[in-house]
C-alpha positions in Angstrom: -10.0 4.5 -20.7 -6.4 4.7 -19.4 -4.6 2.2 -18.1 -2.5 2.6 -14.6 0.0 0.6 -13.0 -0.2 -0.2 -9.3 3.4 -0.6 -8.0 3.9 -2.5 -4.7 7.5 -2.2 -2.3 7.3 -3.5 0.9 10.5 -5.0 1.2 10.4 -6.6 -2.0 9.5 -5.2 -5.7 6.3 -6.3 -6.7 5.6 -4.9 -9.9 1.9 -4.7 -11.6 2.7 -6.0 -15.2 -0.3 -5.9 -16.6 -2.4 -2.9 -15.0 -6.0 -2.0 -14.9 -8.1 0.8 -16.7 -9.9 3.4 -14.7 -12.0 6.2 -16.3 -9.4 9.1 -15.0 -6.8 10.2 -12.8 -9.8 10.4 -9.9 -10.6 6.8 -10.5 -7.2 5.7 -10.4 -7.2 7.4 -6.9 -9.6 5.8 -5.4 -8.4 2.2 -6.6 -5.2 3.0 -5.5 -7.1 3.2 -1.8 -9.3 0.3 -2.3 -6.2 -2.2 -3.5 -3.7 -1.0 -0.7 -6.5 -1.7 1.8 -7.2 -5.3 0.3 -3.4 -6.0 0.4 -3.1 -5.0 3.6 -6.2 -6.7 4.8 -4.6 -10.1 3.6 -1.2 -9.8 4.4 -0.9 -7.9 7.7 2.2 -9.8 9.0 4.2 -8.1 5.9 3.2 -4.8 6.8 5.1 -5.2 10.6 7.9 -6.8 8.5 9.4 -3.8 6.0 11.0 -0.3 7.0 7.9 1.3 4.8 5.3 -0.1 2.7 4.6 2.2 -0.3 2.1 1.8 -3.6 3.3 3.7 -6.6 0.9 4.3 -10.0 1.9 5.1 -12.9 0.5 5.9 -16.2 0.2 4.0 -19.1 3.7 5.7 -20.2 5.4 4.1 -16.8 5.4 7.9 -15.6 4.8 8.3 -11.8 1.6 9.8 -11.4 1.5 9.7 -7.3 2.6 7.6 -4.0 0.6 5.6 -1.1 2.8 5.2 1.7 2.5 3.2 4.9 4.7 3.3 8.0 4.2 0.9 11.2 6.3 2.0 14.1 7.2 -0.2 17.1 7.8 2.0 20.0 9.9 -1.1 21.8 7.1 -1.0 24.1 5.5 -4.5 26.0 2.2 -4.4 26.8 1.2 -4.8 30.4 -0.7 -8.5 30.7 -4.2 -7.0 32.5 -5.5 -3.5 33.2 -3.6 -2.2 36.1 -6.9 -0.1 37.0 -9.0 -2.7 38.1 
């Protein structure tokens, strides 16, 4: 099996050293999904805190194979307190 590196920025450089080995391109895919979800899910605050949040895998050569990216955009906006319908 191949092995693919999982590349974090989000402000900072947070490279995968060691990798992980998936059965194929596919595979790599759909960890690519499953890990940005997790590191999302545990570190939310980050996400609101960087321009763009982006996952990049690479083969076992360190040649970019494709890119996850994530934007959150503030639109300035302040919530009203309660629902002015009611």
């Amino acid at each position: 099996m191949p092995r693919y590196f999982f590349d974090i920025v989000d402000g900072e450089d947070l490279p995968d050293a060691q990798g992980s080995m998936h059965a194929d391109l596919a595979a790599a895919r759909v960890e690519a999904v499953r890990y940005a979800a997790e590191v999302l899910k545990e570190m939310p605050e980050r996400f609101w805190n960087c321009e763009q949040w982006t996952m990049s895998v690479y083969d076992y050569n360190r040649l970019p194979l494709f890119t996850l990216k994530f934007l959150a955009e503030d639109l300035g906006r302040i919530s009203p307190q309660a629902d002015p319908v009611s």
